[in-house]
N, C-alpha and C positions, 0 to 999 in steps of 0.2 A: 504494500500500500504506500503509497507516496502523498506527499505535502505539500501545497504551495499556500503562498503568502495571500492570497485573493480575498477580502475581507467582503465577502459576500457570500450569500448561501444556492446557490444552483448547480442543479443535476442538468448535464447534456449529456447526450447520447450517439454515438458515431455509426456508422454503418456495421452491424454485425462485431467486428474484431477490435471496438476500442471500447473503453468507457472512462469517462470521467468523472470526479466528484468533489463538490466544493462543501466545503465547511464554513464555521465563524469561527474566529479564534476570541473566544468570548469576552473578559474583564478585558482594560486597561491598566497602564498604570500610566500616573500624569497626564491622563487623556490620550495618552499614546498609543494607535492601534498597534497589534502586535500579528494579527495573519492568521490566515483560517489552514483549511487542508483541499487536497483534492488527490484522486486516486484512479488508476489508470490499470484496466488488463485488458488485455487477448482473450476472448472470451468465448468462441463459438466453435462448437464441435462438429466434423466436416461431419460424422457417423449422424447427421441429424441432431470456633475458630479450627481452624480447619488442618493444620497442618498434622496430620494422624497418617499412619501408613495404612494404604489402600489395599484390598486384594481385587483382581480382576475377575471377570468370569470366566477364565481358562483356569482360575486358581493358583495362578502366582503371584506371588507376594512383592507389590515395587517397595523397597528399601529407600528410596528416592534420598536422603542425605548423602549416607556414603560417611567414607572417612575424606580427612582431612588432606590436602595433597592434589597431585598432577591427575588429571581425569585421561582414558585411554581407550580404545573403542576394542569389545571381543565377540565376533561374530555382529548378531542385530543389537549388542545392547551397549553403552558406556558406561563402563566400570572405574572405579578408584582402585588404587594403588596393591589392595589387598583381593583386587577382583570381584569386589560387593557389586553388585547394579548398580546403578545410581539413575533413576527417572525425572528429568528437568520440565518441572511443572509451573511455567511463568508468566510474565506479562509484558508487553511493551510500553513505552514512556517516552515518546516522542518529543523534539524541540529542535534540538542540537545541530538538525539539519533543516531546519527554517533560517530565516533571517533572525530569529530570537539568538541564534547559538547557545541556547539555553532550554531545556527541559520546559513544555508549558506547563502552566499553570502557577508559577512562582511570582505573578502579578497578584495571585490571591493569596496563599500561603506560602509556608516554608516550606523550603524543600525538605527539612530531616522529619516534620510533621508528614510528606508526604512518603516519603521512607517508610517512614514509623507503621503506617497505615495497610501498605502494599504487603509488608512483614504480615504485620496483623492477621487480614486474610489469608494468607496461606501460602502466598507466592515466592518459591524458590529460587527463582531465576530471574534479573532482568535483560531483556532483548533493549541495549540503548544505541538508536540508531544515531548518526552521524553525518556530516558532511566535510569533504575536502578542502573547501572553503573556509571549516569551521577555526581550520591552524592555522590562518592568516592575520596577521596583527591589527588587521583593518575589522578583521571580523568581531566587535565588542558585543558580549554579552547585554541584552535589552530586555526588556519587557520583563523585568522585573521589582516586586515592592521589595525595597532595601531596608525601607522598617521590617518588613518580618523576615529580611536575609541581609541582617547588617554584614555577617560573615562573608558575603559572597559581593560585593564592594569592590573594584578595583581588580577584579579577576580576568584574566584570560578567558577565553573559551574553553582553555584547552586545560586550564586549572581550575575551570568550575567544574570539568568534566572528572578531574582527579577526586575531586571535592565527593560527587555523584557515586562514582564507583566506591571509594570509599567508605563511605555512606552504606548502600548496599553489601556490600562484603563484611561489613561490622558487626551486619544485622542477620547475618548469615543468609544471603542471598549470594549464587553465582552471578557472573556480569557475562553477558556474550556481546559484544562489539559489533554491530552493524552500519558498513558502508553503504550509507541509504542511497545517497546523488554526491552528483560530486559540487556541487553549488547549491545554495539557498533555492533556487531559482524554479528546478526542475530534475527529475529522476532519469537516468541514462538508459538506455537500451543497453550499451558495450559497457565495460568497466572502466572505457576511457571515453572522454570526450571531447570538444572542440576547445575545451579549456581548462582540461582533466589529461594526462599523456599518462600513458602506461606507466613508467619509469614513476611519477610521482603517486600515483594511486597503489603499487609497490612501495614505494620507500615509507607512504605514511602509514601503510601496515609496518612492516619493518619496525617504526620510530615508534607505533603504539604497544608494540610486541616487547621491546626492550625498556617500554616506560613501565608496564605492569608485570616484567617476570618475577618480580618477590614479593605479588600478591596472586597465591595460588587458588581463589576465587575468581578471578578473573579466567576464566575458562577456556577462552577462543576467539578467531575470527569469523564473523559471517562475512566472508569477504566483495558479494556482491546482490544489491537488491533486485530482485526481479528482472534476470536477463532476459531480453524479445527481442522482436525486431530481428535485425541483423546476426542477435548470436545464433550462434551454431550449437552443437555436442558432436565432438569426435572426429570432424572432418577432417581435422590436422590443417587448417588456413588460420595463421598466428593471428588474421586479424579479425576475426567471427569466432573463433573455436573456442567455449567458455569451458570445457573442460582443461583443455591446453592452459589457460591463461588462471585457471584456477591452480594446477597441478604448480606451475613458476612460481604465482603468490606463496604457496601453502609451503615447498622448501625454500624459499628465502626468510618465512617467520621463521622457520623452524632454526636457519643459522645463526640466529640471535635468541630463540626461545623453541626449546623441545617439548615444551610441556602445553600447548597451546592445542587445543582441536580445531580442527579447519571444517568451519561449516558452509558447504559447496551446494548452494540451490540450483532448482531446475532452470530449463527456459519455460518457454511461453507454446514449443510445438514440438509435435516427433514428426516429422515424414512430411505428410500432407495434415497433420491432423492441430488443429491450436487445442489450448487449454488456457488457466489459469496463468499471469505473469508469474513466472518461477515457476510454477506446479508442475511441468513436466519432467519424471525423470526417467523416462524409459530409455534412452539411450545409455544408461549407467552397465545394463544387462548385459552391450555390447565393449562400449568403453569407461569404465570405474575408473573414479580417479586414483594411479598410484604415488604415492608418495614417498620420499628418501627415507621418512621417519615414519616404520613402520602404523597402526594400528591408532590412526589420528584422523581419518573422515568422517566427520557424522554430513548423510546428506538433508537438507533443507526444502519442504517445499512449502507453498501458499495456497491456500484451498479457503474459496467464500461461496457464500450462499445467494439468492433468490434476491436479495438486499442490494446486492452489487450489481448484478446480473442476471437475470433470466434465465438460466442454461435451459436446454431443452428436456434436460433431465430431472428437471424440479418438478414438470408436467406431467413427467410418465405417469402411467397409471397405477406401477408398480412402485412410486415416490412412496418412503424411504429407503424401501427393500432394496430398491436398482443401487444404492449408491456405494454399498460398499466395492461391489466391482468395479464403480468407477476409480475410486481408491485406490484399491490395488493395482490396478493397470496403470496408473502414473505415479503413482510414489509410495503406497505402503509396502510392494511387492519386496522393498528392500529391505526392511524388518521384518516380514514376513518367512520371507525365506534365507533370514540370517546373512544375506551380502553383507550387510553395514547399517550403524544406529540412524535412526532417523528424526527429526526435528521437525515438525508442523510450525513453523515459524511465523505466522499470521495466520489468522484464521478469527470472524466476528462477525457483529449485524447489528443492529438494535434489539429485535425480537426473541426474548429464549422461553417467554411463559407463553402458555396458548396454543391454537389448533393452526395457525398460518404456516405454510411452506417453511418461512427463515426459522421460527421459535422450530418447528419439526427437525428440519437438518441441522439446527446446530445439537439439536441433545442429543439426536442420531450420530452425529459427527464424534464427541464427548463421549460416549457409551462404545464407539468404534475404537476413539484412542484410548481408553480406559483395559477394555477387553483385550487389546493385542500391546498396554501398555509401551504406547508412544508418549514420547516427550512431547511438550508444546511451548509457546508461549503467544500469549492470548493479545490478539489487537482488540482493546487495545487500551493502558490505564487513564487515557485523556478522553473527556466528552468529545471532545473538538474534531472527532474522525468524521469527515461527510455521512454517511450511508451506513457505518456498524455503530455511532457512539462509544461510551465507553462504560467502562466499570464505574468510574464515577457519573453522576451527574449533572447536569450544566454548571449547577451552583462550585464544582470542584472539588467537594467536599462527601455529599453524601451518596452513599454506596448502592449503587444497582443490586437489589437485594437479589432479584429475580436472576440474574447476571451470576450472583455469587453462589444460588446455591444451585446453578447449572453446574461452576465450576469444581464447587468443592467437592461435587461426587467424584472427583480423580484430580486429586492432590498429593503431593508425594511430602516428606517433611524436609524444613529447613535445615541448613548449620546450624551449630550451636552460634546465637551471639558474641560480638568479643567482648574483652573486657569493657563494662562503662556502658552494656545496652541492650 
């Protein structure tokens, strides 16, 4: 799901394979508007307190903590150190790749009261995406009340973001690192772009990898949002082929940090066939991404609902029944038949109580990842997402209860806190 700054609220809709979506990016601070959202996929199919450990209906048990230490991937599942499972059950927290270079919602509260909150519920993991832009000196953190974040005053971007992780890892939450765009502006189809070059979309993974190797919470890269368009999987053309250009990312972290999982999303089509931005990964079956350092892929994909898009298979008549097969055939197949751990890495709507299509497939969806105990993390913990909302509510404070107790049927438990929280 991607973000722009548009401080307006409209949906347009493009011929069959795009869709966009605008949000409000809601408070101010000092009368300063601060930027909505809007989101974009590929979307049409040619074929027509909660933190408790879970058991699924196959009767395994997620451990979802784990111990403490470098996470590592064995068969479908990522394990710690001592080979526990370990199930990443989280949420996303968008800003950092807006024009805010900052986390929204920090115009209304504090960010450690928003911390405090996300813990609270149940969430184990944050997905904190990012922009390229964001590590430029020009790029100053905005849109935020400095009375309820005196602390965060005169910050970088890139040391409000230390701040963030911090934060989250204290509270015993994993951090996974998402290169949303590479600009405020707009989300890329390639992992480079017209003002993005390979070489530096590389080095700032690199410089993020060796800023966080002595905080072993910090878990990995997702090192590209939603490849379309133009990428590829496995053709070998250095300048489409996202597998290729993942496989380069993932040992050049690995030269400055081994302990790092590289989480490598879909594109957008296999063949003739589109799906979801990122959500396709059948091409993995033929070329898997290998790595210098062994047993460090978890793959990523994006899967939405009726909310975003209409697919045609919201309609069938056999709606929810038809959808796990659709599942499978783009990206659970790799947990399923143990290739490699897998990430649902967006996934959301407005609707989860009620008889409507969207409330149906997400607890469809939820009850799928629960049963074959996939990881997630959930788009998304800001109101301000066009077309899914969020866990919070406009006001930024009060909890989608309906939201919450979709999710806490498959929660896995936190770290333990550190010292002081």
């Amino acid at each position: 799901m991607d973000q722009n700054n548009a401080p307006t609220t409209e949906t347009k809709r493009a011929p069959r394979s795009q869709r966009l979506r605008f949000g409000i990016a809601a408070a101010v601070v000092a009368a300063a508007a601060v930027g909505g959202t809007v989101t974009a996929f590929a979307v049409n199919n040619n074929d027509g307190q909660s933190a408790v450990t879970t058991t699924s209906a196959a009767g395994v048990k997620a451990t979802g903590a784990g111990a403490e230490g470098p996470l590592s991937t064995k068969k479908g599942d990522i394990v710690d150190a001592d080979g526990k499972k370990v199930v990443l059950t989280g949420v996303n927290w968008f800003g950092f790749e807006t024009e805010t270079f900052a986390p929204h919602g920090l115009w209304t509260r504090s960010w450690e009261s928003m911390l405090d909150q996300m813990a609270k519920q149940g969430f184990n993991t944050l997905r904190l995406p990012y922009s390229n832009e964001m590590f430029k000196s020009s790029s100053k953190p905005n849109g935020i009340d400095f009375h309820k974040n005196p602390d965060l005053k005169g910050l970088t971007a890139q040391q409000l973001m230390d701040k963030i992780v911090k934060g989250a890892t204290d509270r015993g939450m994993r951090v996974i690192l998402d290169q949303h765009r590479p600009d405020q502006y707009s989300q890329s189809e390639l992992w480079y772009s017209q003002k993005l070059t390979e070489e530096q979309w590389q080095s700032d993974w690199v410089k993020l990898a060796k800023r966080y190797q002595n905080n072993d919470r910090v878990i990995g890269a997702d090192l590209h949002n939603e490849p379309r368009g133009q990428a590829t999987w496995g053709d070998g053309n250095p300048k489409t082929d996202w597998r290729l250009a993942a496989t380069k990312a993932g040992n050049a972290i690995h030269k400055v940090n081994k302990n790092w999982l590289i989480f490598v999303e879909g594109t957008d089509r296999h063949k003739n066939e589109q799906f979801w931005w990122g959500g396709d990964l059948q091409g993995v079956k033929k070329y898997p991404v290998k790595l210098d350092e062994p047993n460090k892929v978890v793959y990523s994909a994006h899967d939405y609902g009726p909310g975003v898009y209409n697919q045609n298979w919201f309609t069938a008549k056999d709606f929810p029944k038809n959808m796990p097969a659709i599942w499978e055939k783009h990206w659970a197949y790799i947990k399923k038949q143990n290739i490699a751990p897998l990430l649902l890495g967006e996934f959301g709507g407005r609707k989860t109580a009620g008889n409507s299509s969207e409330a149906v497939w997400q607890n469809a969806l939820m009850d799928y990842l629960k049963k074959n105990q996939i990881s997630y993390t959930y788009w998304t913990w800001n109101p301000d997402s066009g077309d899914t909302g969020g866990v919070l509510k406009n006001d930024w404070k009060t909890i989608d209860q309906n939201k919450m107790k979709m999710l806490a049927k498959y929660q896995t438990p936190l770290l333990e806190p550190k010292k002081g929280k």
